[in-house]
KEZATI-705421 format. One record per residue (C-alpha): chain; y negated, x, z negated. Coordinates in steps of 0.2 Angstrom, whole numbers. Each point is the difference from the previous one (the first is absolute). Example, Ala and Ser with C-alpha at 12.3 -4.5 7.8 and 13.67 -1.06 7.14 Angstrom:
> A_22_62_-39
> A_-17_6_3
//
This chain:
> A_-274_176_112
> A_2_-5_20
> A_-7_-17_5
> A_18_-7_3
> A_7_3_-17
> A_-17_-9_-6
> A_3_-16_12
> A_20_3_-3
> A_-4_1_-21
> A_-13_-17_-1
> A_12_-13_9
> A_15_7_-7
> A_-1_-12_-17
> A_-4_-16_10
> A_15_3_11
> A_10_2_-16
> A_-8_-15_-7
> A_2_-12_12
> A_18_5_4
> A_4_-1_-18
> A_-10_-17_-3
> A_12_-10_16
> A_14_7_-8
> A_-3_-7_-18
> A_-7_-15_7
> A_16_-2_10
> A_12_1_-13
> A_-11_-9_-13
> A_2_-14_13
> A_18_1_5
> A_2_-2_-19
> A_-10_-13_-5
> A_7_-11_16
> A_19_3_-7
> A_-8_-7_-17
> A_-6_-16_5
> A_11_-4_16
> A_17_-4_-10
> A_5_-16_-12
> A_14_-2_-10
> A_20_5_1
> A_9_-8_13
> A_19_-4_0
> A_7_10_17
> A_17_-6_9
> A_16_10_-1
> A_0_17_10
> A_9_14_2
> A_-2_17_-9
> A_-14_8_14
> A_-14_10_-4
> A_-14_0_14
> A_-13_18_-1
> A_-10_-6_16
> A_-14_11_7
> A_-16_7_-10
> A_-15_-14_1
> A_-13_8_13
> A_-11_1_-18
> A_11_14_-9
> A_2_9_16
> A_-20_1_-1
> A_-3_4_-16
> A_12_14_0
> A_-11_5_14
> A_-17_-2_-6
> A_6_13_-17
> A_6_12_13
> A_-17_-3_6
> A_-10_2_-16
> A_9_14_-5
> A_-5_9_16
> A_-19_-5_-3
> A_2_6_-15
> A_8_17_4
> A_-10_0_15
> A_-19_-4_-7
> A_3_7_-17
> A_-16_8_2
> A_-10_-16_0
> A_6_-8_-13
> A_-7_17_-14
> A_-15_-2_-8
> A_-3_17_-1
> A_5_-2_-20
> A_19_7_2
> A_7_-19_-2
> A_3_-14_12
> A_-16_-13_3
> A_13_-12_4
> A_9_-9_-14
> A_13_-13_6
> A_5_-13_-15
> A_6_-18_3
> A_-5_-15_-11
> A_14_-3_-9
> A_1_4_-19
> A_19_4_0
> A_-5_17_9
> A_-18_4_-5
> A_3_-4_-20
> A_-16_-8_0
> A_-8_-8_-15
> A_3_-20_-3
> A_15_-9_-1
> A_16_8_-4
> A_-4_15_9
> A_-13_3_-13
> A_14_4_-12
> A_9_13_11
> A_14_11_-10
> A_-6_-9_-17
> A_19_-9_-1
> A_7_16_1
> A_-9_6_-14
> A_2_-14_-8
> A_19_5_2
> A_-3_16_-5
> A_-4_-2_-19
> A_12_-14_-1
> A_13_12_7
> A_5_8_-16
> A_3_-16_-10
> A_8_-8_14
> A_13_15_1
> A_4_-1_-19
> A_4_-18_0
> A_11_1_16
> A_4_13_6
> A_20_2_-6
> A_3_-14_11
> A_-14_2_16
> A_-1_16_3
> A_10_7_16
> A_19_2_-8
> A_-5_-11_-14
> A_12_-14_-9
> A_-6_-14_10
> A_0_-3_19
> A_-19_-1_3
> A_-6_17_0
> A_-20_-4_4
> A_-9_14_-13
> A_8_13_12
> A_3_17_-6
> A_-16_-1_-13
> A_4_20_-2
> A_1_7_18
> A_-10_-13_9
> A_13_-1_13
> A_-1_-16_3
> A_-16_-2_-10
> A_0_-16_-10
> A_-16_-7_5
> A_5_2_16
> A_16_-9_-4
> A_-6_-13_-11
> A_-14_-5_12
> A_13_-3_16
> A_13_-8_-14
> A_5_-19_8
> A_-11_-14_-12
> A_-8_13_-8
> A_-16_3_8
> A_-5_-21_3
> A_-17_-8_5
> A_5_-12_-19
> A_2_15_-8
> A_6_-10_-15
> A_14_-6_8
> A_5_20_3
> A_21_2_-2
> A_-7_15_-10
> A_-8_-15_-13
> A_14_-13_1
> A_17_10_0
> A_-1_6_-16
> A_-6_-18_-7
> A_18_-5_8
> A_15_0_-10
> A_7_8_12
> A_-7_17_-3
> A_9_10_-10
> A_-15_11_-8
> A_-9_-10_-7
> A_-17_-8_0
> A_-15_11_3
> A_-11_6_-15
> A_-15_-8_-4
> A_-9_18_-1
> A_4_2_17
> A_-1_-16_11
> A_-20_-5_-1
> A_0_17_9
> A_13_-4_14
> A_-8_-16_2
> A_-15_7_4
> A_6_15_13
> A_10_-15_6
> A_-15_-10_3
> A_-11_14_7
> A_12_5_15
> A_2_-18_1
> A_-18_0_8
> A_5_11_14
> A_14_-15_6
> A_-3_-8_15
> A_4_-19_0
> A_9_-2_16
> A_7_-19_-3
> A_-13_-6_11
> A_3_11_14
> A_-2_-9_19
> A_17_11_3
> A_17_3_-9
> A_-8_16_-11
> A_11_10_-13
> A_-9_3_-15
> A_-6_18_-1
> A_8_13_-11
> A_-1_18_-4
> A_15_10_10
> A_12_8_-8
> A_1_19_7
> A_20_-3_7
> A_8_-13_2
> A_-10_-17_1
> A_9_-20_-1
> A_-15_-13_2
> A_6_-18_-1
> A_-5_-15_10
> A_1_-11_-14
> A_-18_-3_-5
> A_-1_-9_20
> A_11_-14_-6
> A_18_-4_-9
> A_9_2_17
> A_-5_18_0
> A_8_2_-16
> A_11_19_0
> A_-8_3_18
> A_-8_15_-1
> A_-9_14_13
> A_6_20_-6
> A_-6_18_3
> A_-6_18_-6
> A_-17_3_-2
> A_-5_18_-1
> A_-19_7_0
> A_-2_11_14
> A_-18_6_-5
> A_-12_-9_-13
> A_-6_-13_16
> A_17_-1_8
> A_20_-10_-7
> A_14_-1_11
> A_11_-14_-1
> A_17_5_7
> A_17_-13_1
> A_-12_-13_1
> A_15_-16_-4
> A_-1_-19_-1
> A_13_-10_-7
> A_3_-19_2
> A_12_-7_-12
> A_20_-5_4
> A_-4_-18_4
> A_-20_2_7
> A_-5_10_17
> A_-19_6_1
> A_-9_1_15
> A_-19_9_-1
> A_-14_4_10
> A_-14_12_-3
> A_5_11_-17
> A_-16_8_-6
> A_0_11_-13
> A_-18_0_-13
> A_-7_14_-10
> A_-7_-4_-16
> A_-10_13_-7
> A_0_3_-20
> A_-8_-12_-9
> A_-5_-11_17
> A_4_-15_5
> A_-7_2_16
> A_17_3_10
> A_-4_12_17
> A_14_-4_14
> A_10_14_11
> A_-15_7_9
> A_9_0_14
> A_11_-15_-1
> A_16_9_5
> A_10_-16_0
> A_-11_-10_10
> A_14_-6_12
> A_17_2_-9
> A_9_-16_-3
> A_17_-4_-4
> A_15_-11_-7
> A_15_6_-12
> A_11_-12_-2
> A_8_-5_-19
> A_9_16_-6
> A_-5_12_13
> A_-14_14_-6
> A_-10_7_12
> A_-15_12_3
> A_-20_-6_-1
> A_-7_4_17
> A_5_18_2
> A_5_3_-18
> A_-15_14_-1
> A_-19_-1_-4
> A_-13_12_-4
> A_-13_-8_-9
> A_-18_11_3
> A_-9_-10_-12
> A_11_4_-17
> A_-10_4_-17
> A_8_7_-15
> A_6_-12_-13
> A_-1_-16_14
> A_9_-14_1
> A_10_-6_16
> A_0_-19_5
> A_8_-6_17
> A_-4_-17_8
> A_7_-8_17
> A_-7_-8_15
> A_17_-11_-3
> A_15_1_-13
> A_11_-16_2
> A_20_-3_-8
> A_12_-7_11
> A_18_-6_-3
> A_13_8_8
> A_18_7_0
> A_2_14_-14
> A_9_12_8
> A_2_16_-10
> A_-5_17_8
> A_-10_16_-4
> A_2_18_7
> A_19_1_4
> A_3_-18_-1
> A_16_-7_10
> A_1_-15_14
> A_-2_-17_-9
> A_16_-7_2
> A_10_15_-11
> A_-15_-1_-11
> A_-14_15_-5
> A_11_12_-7
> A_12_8_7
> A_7_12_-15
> A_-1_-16_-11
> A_16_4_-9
> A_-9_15_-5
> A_-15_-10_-8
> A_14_-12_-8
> A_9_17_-8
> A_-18_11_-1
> A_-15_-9_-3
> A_5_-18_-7
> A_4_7_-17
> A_-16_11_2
> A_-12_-16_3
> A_5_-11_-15
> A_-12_3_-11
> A_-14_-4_16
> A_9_-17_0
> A_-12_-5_-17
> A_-14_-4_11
> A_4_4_17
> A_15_-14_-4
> A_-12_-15_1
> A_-7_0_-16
> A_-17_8_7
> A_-6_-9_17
> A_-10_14_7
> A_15_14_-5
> A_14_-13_8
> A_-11_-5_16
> A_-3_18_2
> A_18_6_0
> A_10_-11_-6
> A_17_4_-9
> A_7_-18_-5
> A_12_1_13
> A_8_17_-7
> A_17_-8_-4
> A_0_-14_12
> A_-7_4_16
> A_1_18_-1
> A_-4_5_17
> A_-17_-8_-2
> A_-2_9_-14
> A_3_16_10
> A_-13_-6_11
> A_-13_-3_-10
> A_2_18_-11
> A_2_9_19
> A_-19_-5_3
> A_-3_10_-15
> A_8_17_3
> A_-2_15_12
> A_16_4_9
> A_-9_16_9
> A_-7_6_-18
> A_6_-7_-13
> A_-11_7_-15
> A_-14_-9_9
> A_10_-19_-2
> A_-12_-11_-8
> A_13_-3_-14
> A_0_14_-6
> A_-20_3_1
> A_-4_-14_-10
> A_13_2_-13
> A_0_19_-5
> A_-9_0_-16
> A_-9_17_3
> A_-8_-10_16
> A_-16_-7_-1
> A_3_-15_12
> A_-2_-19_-12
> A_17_-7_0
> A_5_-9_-16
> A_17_8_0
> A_4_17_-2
> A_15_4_-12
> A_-10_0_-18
> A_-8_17_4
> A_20_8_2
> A_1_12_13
> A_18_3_-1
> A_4_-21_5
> A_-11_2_13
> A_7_16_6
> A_17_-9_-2
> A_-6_-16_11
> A_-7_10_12
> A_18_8_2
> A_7_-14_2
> A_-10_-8_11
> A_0_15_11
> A_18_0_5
> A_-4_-16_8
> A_-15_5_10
> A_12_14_6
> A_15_-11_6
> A_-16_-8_10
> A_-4_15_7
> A_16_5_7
//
């Protein structure tokens, strides 16, 4: 071997090192600065519906640069870094138990719930399956397709609203059927000892986030699809506000989230800072943030009624791990009273009001949303504040409004009211037809020749 590749082969892992070493320590800091800098929600003034993407912060510009750099040290000193064994002397692992699995703690019991799940499956299945499973009678399909797997029903149960809690006793899969609204009974005493105590076990691996310095969305596993996360766990004036997407896993280490949407309520605006979206590894409670905090500088008001992307409505998250959960916190996330003024893709000027086909929604889709009017009517806060269908009869037009933020006029299909109520989906929606594909195929008729008058 010549003398420079000797010289060239001994530096090369210090360089790597040291490079890698201000990278981490920078971002370990940028974070830990966020965390401790903020102090509770703030009430913001009235503003218009703006959304402000200003330019990269000079330390995300950096640190794309320095993993440029390290992946040309890498490539480039590859040499120095062998052994001479066939296998890499440098092993590069972070601290956090969410992504080493380490021993202790919550991570010590990595994949136990789901086994836990696993034997409890079969009973599970038995006892109620005729009305869970996808196409089942009832309108909460969360066992999934038990036969195909597609959607699997751990996966299902675990990102199931209320199921999956830090009181794991107070688990909607525990207290519905103890209601008397719940139309299959109570659960056997054979099987609930054993539900309680996989409920109790992936309880462990819930973070408590009430104490967070910033507003912070509890975390939850994503649904592989179509995603609705609701503010209401940040306070009662975030009831039926809610941030939506896709997730799809790219790679075992990679999600997209793609149509990134938040939604403030028909009475309350939002205005937020700083969305940061938090990886929680399986069985951790040890969350690791976007490592490089792609919305570091997006910002932005929607006023009440009017929809609008997160930031760029796209992210990439490089630090995904199989069976994760996904939380989201804010710099900033205010309410603020303003006009509601209907609105949503294809929306009309204000003063003939959102719709512009809106004897078409009378004819078409009126009929078509009665039976949404059971919750969505103002007998459920968080359905009504959501989209809220009181005014169906006396103030149709902001009716229209408020159903038009809910549909795609350029794919139809892809309209969230149909996504969360087509009972082979897999999105949690309490609603969708008793398991009947035929009504729903009939609703989504209906609705359709709506949508269509508002395309044309």
């Amino acid at each position: 071997m010549s003398g420079s590749n000797v010289g060239r082969n001994a530096t090369a892992p210090w360089f790597f090192l040291c490079f890698l070493a201000i990278c981490w320590e920078d971002s370990r800091l940028m974070t830990s600065q966020r965390r401790g800098t903020h102090g509770a929600i703030r009430l913001a003034p009235p503003a218009e519906n703006t959304l402000v993407q200003t330019s990269p912060k000079p330390f995300r510009a950096t640190f794309a640069l320095a993993l440029v750099a390290v992946a040309a040290l890498a490539s480039g000193f590859g040499g120095g870094c062998d052994d001479g064994s066939g296998t890499s002397g440098l092993t590069l692992t972070t601290s956090s138990s969410s992504s080493t699995g380490a021993s202790g703690g919550a991570a010590g019991a990595l994949g136990l719930g789901e086994e836990m799940f696993s034997a409890l499956k079969p009973d599970l299945v038995k006892e109620c399956g005729t009305c869970h499973e996808l196409g089942g009678l009832a309108d909460t399909p969360f066992l999934g397709d038990p036969d195909s797997s597609e959607p699997d029903a751990y996966d299902v149960m675990t990102s199931w609203p209320d199921f999956i809690v830090k009181d794991w006793a107070a688990s909607l899969l525990l207290t519905w059927p103890d209601s008397t609204s719940h139309g299959g009974g109570q659960i056997p005493d054979s099987l609930r000892p054993r539900l309680e105590a996989w409920l109790e076990q992936e309880a462990t691996a819930v973070d408590d986030v009430t104490t967070a310095a910033v507003p912070t969305i509890p975390p939850k596993k994503p649904i592989m699809g179509f995603n609705a996360v609701y503010l209401d766990p940040l306070g009662a004036e975030f009831t039926g506000m809610a941030v939506t997407f896709y997730a799809e896993e790219l790679t075992a280490n990679s999600l997209a989230l793609t149509e990134i949407q938040l939604y403030p309520t028909p009475k309350l605006g939002l205005k937020y800072e700083h969305p940061l979206f938090v990886i929680y590894g399986l069985g951790s409670v040890d969350g690791e943030p976007d490592p490089i905090d792609s919305f570091s500088n997006v910002t932005g008001e929607l006023a009440a009624g009017k929809p609008g992307p997160l930031g760029p409505g796209t992210l990439i998250l490089g630090n995904w791990k199989k069976g994760a959960k996904l939380g989201l916190a804010f710099d900033v996330l205010t309410t603020f009273d303003a006009a509601a003024g209907g609105g949503g893709e294809g929306g009309g000027p204000a003063d003939t009001g959102p719709c512009k086909a809106l004897a078409s929604f009378i004819a078409d889709a009126v009929p078509a949303l009665n039976p949404c009017r059971n919750c969505h009517g103002g007998n459920n806060g968080t359905a009504t504040n959501a989209v809220d269908m009181s005014d169906l009869d006396s103030d149709t037009s902001a009716a229209c409004g408020q159903i038009l933020n809910r549909i795609s006029i350029k794919d139809p299909p892809k309209s969230q009211l149909f996504i969360t109520t087509n009972p082979q989906g897999g999105a949690s929606h309490p609603f969708k037809f008793g398991g009947n594909a035929t009504n729903f195929n009939n609703f989504v008729s209906a609705v359709s020749k709506w949508i269509q008058s508002e395309a044309n």
